[in-house]
ZAGU-119212 format. One record per residue (C-alpha): residue number from 0; residue in three letters; x, y, z. Coordinates in Angstrom, 2 decimals. Layout:
N
   num   residu        xx        yy        zz
   NUM      Ala         X         Y         Z
...
***
This chain:
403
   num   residu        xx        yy        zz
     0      Unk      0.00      0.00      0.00
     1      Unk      0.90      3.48     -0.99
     2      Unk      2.30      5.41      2.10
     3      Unk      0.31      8.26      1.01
     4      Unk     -2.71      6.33      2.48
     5      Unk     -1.46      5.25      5.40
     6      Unk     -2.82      7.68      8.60
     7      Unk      0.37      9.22     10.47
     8      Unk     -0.62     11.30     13.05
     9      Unk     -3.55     11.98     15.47
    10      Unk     -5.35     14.96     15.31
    11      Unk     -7.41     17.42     17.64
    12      Unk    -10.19     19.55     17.59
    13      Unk     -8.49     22.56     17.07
    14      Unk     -6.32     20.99     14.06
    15      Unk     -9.56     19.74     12.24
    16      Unk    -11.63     23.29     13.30
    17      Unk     -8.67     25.18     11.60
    18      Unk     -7.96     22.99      8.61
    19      Unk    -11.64     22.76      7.73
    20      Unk    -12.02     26.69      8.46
    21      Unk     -8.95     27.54      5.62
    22      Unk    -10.52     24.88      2.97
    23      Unk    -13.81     26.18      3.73
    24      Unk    -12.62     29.97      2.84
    25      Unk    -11.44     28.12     -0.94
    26      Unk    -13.83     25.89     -1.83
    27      Unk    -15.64     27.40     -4.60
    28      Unk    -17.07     25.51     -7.75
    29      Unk    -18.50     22.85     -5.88
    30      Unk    -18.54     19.36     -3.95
    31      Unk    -15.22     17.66     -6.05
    32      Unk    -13.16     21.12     -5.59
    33      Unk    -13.79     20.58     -2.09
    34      Unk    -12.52     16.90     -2.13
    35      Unk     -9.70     18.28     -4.04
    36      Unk     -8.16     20.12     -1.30
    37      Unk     -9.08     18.22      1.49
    38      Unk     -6.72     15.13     -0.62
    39      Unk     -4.31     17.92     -0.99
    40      Unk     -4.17     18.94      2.64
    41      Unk     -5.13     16.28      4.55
    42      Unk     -3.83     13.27      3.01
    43      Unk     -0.48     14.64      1.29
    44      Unk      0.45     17.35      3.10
    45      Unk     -0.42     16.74      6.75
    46      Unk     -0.59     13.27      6.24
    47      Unk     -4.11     12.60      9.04
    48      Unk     -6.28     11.11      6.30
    49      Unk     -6.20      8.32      4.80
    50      Unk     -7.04      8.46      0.50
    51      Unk     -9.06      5.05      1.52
    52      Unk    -11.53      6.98      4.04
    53      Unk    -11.42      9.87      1.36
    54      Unk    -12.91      7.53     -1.00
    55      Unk    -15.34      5.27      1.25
    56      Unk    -16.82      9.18      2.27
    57      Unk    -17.21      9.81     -1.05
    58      Unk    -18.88      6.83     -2.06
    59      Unk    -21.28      6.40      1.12
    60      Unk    -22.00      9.90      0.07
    61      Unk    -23.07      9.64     -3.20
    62      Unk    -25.71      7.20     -1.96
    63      Unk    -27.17      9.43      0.23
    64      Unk    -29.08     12.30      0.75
    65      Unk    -27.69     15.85      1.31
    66      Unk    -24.62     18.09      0.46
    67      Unk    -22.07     15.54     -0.87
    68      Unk    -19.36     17.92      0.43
    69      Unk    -20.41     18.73      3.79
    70      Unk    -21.25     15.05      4.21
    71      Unk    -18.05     13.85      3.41
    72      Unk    -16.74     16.41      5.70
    73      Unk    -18.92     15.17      9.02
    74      Unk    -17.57     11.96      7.99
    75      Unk    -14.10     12.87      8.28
    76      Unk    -14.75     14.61     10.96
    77      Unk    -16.48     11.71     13.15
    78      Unk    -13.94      9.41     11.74
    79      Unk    -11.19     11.49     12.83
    80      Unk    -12.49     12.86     16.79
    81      Unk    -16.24     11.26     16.94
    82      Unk    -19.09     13.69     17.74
    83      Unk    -16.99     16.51     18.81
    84      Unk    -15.13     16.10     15.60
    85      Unk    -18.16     16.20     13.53
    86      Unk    -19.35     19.31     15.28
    87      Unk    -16.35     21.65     14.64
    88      Unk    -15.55     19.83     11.32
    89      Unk    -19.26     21.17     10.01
    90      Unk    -18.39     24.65     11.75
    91      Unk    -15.40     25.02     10.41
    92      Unk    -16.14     24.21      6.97
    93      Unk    -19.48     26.39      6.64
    94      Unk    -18.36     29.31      8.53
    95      Unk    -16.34     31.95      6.33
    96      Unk    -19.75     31.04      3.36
    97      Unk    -22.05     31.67      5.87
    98      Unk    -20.27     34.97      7.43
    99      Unk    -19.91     36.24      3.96
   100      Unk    -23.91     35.42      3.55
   101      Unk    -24.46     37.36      6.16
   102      Unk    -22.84     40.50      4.42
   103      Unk    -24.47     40.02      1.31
   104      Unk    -28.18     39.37      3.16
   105      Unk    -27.36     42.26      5.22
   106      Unk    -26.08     44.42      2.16
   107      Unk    -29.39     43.00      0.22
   108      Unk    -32.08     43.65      2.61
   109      Unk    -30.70     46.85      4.69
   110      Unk    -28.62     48.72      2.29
   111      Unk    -28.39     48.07     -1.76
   112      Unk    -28.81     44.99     -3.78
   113      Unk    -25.32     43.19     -4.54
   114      Unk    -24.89     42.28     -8.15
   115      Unk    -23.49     41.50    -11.31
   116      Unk    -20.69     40.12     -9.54
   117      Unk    -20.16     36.35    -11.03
   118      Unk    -18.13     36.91    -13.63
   119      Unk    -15.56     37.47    -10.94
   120      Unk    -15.93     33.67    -10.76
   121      Unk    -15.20     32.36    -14.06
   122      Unk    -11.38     32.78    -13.31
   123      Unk    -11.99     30.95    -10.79
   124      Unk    -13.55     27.80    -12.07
   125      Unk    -10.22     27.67    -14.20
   126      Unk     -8.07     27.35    -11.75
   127      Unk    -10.76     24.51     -9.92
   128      Unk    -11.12     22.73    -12.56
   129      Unk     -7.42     22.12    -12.99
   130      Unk     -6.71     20.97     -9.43
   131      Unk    -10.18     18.94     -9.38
   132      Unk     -8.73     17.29    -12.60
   133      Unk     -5.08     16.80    -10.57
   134      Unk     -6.41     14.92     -7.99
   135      Unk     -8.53     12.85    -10.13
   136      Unk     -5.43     11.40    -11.90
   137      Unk     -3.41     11.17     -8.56
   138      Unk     -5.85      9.13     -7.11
   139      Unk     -6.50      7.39    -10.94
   140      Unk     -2.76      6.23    -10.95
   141      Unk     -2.52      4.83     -7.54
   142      Unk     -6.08      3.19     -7.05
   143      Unk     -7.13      2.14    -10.47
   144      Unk     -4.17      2.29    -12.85
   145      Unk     -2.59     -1.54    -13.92
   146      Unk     -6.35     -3.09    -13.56
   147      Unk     -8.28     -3.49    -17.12
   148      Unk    -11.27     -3.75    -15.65
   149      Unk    -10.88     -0.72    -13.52
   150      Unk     -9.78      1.45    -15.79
   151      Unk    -12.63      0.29    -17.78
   152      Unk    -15.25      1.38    -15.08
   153      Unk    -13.55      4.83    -14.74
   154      Unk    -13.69      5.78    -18.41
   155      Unk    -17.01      4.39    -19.27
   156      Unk    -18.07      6.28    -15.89
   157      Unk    -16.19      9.81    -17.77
   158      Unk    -18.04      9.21    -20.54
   159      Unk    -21.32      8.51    -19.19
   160      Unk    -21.55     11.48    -16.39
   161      Unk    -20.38     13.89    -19.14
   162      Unk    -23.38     13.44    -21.31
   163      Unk    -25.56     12.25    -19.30
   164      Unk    -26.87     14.41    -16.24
   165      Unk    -28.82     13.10    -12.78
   166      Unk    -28.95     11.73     -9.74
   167      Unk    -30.37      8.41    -11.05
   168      Unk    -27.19      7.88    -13.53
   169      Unk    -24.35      8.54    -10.65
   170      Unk    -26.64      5.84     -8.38
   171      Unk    -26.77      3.25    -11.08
   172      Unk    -22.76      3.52    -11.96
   173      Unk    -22.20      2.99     -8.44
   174      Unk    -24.33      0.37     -8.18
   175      Unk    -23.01     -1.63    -11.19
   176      Unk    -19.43     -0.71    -10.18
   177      Unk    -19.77     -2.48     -6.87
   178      Unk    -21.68     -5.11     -8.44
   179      Unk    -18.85     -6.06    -10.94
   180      Unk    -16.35     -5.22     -7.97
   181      Unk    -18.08     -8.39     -6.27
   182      Unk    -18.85    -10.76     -9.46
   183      Unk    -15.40    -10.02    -10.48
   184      Unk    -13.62     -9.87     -7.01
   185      Unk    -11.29     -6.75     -8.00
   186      Unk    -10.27     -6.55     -4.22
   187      Unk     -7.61     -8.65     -5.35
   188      Unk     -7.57     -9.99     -1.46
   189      Unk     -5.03    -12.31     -0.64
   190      Unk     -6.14    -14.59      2.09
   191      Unk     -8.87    -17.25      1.35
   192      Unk    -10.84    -16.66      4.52
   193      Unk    -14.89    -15.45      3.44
   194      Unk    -15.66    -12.72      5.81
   195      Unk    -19.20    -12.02      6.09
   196      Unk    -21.46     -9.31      5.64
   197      Unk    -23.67     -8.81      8.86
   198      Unk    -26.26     -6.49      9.91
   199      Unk    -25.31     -5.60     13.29
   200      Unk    -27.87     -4.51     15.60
   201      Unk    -27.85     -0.81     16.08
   202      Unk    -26.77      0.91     18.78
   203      Unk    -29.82      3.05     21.02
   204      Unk    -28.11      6.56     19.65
   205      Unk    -28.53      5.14     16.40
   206      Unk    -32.29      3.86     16.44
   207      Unk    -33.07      7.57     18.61
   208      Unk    -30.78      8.87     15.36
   209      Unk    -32.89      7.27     12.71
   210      Unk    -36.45      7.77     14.09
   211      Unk    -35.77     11.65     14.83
   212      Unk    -34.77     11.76     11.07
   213      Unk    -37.82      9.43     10.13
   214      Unk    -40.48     11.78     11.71
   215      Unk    -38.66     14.91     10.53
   216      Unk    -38.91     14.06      6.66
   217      Unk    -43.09     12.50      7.67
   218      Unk    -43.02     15.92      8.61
   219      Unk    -42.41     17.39      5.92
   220      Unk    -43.56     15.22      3.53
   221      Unk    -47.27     15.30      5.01
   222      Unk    -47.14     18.78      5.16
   223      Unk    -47.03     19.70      9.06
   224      Unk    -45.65     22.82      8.68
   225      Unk    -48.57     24.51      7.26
   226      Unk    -50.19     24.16     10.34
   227      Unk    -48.29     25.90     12.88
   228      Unk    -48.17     30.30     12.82
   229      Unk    -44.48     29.77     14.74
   230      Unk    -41.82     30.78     12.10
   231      Unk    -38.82     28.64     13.57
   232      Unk    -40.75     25.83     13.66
   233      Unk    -41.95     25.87     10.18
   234      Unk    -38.24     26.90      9.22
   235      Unk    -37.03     23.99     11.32
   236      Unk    -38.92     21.61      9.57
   237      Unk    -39.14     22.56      5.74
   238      Unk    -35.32     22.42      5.22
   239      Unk    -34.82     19.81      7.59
   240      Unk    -36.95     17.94      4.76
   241      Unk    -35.38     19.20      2.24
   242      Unk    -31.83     17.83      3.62
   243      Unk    -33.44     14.58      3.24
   244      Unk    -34.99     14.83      0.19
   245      Unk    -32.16     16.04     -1.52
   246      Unk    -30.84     13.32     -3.45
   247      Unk    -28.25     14.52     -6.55
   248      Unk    -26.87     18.08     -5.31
   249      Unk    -28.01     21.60     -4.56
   250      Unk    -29.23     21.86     -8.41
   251      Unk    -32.15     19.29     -8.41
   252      Unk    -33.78     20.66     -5.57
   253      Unk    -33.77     24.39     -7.17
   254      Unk    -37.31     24.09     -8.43
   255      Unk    -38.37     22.49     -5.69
   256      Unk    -36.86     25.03     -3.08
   257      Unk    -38.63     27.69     -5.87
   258      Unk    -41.98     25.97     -5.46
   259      Unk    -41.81     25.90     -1.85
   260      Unk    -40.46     29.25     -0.57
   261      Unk    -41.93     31.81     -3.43
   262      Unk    -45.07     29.99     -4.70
   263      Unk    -46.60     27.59     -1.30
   264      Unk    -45.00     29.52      1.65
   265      Unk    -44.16     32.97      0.05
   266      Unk    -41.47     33.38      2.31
   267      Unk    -39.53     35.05     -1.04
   268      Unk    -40.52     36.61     -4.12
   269      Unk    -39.04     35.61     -7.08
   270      Unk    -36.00     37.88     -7.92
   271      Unk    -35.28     37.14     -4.03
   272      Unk    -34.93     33.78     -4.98
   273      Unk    -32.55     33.83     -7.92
   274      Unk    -30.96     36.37     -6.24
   275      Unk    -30.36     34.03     -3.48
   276      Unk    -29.03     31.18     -5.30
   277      Unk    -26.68     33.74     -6.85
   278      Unk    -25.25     34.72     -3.55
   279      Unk    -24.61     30.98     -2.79
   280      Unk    -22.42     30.97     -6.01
   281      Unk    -20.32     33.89     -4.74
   282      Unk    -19.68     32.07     -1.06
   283      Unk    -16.94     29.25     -0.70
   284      Unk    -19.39     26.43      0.01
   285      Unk    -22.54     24.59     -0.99
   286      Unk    -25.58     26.11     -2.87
   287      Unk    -27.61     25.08      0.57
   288      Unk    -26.35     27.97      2.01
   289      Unk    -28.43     30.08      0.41
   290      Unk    -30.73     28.95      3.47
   291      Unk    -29.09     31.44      5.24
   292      Unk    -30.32     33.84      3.13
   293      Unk    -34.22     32.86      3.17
   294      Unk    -33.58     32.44      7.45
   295      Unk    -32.66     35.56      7.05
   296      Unk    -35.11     37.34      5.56
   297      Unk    -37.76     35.34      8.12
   298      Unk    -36.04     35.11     11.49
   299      Unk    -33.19     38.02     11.46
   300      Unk    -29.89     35.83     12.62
   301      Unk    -31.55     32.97     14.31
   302      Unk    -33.74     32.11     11.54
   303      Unk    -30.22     32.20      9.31
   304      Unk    -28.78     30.47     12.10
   305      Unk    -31.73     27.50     12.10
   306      Unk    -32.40     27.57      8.72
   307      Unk    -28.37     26.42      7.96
   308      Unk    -28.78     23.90     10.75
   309      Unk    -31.76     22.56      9.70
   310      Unk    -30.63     21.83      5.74
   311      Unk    -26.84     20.22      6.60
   312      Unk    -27.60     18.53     10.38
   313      Unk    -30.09     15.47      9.26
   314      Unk    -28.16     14.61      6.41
   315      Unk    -24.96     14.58      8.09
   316      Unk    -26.16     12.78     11.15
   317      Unk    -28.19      9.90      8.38
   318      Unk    -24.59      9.91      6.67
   319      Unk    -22.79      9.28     10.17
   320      Unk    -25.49      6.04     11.05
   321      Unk    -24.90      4.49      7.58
   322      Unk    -21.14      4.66      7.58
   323      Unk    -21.27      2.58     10.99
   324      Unk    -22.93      0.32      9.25
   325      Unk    -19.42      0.17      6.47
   326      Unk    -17.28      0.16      9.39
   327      Unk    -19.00     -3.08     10.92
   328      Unk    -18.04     -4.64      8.20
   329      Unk    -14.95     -3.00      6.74
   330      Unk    -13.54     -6.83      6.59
   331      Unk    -16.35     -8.03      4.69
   332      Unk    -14.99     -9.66      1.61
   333      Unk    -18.34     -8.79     -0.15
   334      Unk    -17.62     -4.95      1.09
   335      Unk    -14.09     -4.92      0.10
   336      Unk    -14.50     -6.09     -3.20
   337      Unk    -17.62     -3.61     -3.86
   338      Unk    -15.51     -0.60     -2.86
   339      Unk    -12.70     -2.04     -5.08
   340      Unk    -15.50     -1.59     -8.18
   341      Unk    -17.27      1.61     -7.02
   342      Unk    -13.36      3.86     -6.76
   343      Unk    -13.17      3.66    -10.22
   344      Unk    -16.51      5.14    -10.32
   345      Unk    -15.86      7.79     -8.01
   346      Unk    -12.71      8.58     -9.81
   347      Unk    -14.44      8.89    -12.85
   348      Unk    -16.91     11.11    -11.26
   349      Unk    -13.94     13.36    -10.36
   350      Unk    -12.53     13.76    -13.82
   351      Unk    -16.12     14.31    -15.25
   352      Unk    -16.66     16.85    -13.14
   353      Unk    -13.22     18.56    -13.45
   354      Unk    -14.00     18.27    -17.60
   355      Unk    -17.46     19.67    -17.35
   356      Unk    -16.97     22.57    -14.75
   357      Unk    -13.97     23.78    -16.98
   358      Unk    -16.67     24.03    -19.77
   359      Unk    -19.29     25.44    -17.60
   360      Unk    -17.77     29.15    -18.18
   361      Unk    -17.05     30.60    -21.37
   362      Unk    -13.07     29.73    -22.50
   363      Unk    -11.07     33.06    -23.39
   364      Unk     -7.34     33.17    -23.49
   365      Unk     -6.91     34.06    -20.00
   366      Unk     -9.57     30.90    -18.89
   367      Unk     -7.28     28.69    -20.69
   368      Unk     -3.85     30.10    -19.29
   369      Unk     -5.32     29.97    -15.87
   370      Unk     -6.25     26.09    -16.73
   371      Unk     -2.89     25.31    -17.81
   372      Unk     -0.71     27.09    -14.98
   373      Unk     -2.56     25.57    -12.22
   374      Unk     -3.08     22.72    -13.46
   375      Unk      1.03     22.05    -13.64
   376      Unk      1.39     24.09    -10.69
   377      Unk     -0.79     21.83     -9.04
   378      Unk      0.05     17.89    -10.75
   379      Unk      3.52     18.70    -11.55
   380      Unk      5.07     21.11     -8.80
   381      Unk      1.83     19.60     -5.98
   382      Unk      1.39     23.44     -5.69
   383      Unk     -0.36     24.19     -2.74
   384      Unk     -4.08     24.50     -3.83
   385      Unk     -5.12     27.09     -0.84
   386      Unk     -2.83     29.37     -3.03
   387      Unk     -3.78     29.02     -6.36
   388      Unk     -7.37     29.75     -5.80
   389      Unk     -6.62     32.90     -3.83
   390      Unk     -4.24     34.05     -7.16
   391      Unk     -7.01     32.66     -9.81
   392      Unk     -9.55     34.83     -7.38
   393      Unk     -7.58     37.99     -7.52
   394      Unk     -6.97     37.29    -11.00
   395      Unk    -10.80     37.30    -11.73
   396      Unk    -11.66     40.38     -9.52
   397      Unk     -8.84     42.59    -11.17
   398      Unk    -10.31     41.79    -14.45
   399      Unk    -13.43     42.26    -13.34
   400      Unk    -13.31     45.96    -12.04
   401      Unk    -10.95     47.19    -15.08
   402      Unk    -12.56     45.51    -17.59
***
């Protein structure tokens, strides 16, 4: 096994508070630019993750409901210091979008509308891109590399993800990729010894932790909220539902988020809406957080406040009960040889997204330069990605403002 995988040093609250608080300030263009940097930071440079965990968030993630990125991140964060870890891993990783939603919310609603400010992030998405598509190859030529069949799964899933757009299609590669992972044993394991899969009894936190999460989404789902006049409450339970409903990213639940807050609960008119979503695109962190915003506009700061709890806690916590459920059987030969099929997958979902978000913005000369620096800044000279963001961000606003 690589050293590169291989955890080297403990780590405290304070280490994962901090390290989650500077990726969180960079992490613009989305869930995989997020991974990027936390495979940058964590597993090269300080060494406290393993790429194996990296991967088995990813994939438990994509399964799931919520923010893929702030999923992954409670997982590392419970893997790495339990509950605590969770807590300041989440809080560290949401804070500098959320204080700079609180500017723009504040700005919007006491002040002057903020716009007309996103082609500042074009430059940025170049310089993403690029270190999205680095660590997709780093991790292609140590994990899937040498194996036909591998290498198989992770272009076919390139190809597939690039065309072809959805929740439904990422599920079903994942699904076939650990399927072939166990029909064609690609764990490559060793010993002879068949260790089981079992369905270990859950613990009492965990039943507690599933029926909360149960009754919150019945909530929802049958509609509850229209019944009570209290405006936490409703807040509280609409985007708790929504973090469980959200299956596929930020983007497919939109129109639903659209449906709900300007046309059922009025909460928003319509220009507040899009206006919304755009102010999530200027933060470092999920489209979700534009929560904050619509809290905001309800509750003053503790509607924000609720409103971001309520859309990134449920998912995290269902995300945190299901990977217990990996761990009991991390020696599974079953489990080991579906992971083995479903990092190809993931890997390919890395590239794809690297390819796609690079085409997302229109290409001009600088785009392309920006690309092509970072991009051997970053694979060839493992430049650290904190920095090239911050340069490709500067970039974009000085060519913004004198352009």
């Amino acid at each position: 096994m690589n050293d590169i995988s291989i955890v080297q040093k403990e780590v405290g609250l304070k280490y994962l508070f901090l390290t989650f608080l500077k990726i969180g300030c960079v992490s613009f263009g989305g869930h995989m630019a997020l991974i990027a940097v936390v495979q940058k930071e964590m597993i090269e440079k300080d060494k406290t993750l393993s790429q194996e965990n990296l991967l088995n968030a990813v994939s438990i993630a994509s399964l799931l409901p919520g923010p893929l990125a702030v999923n992954v991140v409670s997982y590392i964060g419970y893997h790495l210091h339990k509950k605590n870890g969770l807590l300041v891993s989440m809080l560290g990783i949401l804070l500098p979008a959320c204080v700079l939603m609180y500017v723009l919310s504040w700005c919007y609603f006491n002040y002057i509308h903020v716009k007309d400010l996103s082609g500042i992030m074009a430059y940025t998405v170049a310089a993403v891109s690029a270190i999205i598509l680095t660590t997709g190859l780093n991790i292609f030529l140590k994990e899937v590399k040498g194996h036909n069949s591998k290498i198989a799964l992770c272009l076919i899933s390139i190809i597939v993800l690039y065309f072809i757009k959805g929740y439904l299609i990422i599920l079903l590669l994942i699904l076939i990729g650990g399927l072939i992972g166990v029909y064609f044993k690609l764990a490559n394991l060793r010993d002879s010894g068949e260790a089981k899969f079992t369905w270990e009894r859950l613990s009492s936190s965990a039943k507690i932790g599933l029926s909360s999460l149960l009754l919150l989404y019945a909530a929802f789902v049958t509609g509850l909220y229209r019944y009570t006049d209290l405006v936490l409450l409703k807040i509280a339970s609409v985007f708790s539902g929504i973090s469980l409903s959200l299956f596929g990213g930020g983007y497919v639940m939109i129109p639903i988020m659209q449906s709900l807050f300007v046309t059922e609960l009025k909460w928003l008119s319509n220009q507040e809406f899009i206006d919304s979503i755009a102010f999530s695109q200027l933060t470092p962190g999920p489209i979700l957080v534009s929560a904050f915003f619509t809290g905001y506009k309800l509750a003053g700061l503790a509607g924000a406040a609720l409103a971001t709890i309520a859309i990134f806690v449920p998912s995290s916590v269902l995300m945190i009960i299901v990977s217990k459920i990996f761990k009991t059987n991390a020696d599974s030969t079953v489990m080991k040889n579906a992971l083995a099929g479903i990092k190809p997958v993931v890997v390919g979902m890395i590239i794809a997204s690297a390819i796609k978000l690079f085409f997302s913005v229109h290409s001009t000369s600088i785009n392309v330069t920006l690309f092509l620096v970072a991009f051997i800044l970053s694979f060839r000279f493992k430049f650290n990605p904190v920095y090239l963001i911050i340069i490709s961000l500067l970039i974009g606003t000085a060519v913004h403002f004198m352009g």
